[in-house]
N, C-alpha and C positions, 0 to 999 in steps of 0.2 A: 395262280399261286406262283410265287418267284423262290426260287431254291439261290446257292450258292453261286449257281452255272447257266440255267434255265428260266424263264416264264412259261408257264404250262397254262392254258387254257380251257376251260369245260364247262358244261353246265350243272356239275355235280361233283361234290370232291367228300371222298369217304377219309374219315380220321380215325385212326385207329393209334390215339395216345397213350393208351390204357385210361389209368390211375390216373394221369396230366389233362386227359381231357375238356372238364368242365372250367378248369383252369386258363386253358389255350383257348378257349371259345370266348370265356369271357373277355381275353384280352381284345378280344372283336366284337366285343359288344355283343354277344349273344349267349344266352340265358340258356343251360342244360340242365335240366329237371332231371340229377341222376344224383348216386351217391355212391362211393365206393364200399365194396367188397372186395375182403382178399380173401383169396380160397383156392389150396391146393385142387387141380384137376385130375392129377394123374400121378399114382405112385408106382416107383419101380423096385423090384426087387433087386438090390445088391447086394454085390459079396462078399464076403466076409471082410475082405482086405481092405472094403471102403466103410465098412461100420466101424463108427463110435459109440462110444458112451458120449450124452448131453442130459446137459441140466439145464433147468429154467430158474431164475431169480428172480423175483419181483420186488425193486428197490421203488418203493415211493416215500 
C-alpha cells in the first residue's frame, strides 16, 4: 500500500472504509458482496442545553 509518505508492505491489509468500501475495492477490481446499512449504534443521554426540537420533511 503506498500512502502520501510511505510504501507499507504485508500480507494482509484490513480496510475499514465504512460506507466507501465496496466502492474502493472495486476501484481494484475486486467484487465485495456487501450492502450498506446506516444504523445508529449507541445513544447518549444530553442535556438539556444540547436538546432541540427537529423536524423531518419529505420533499419528493
Amino acid at each position: 500500500m503506498n500512502s502520501n509518505h510511505t510504501i507499507y508492505k504485508g500480507k494482509r491489509l484490513v480496510l475499514s472504509a465504512g460506507t466507501w468500501s465496496k466502492e474502493l475495492l472495486a476501484k481494484l477490481g475486486l467484487n465485495l458482496p456487501a450492502t450498506r446499512i446506516r444504523k445508529a449504534f449507541a445513544w447518549f443521554k444530553a442535556g438539556e442545553k444540547l436538546s432541540a426540537l427537529y423536524y423531518f420533511i419529505n420533499c419528493k
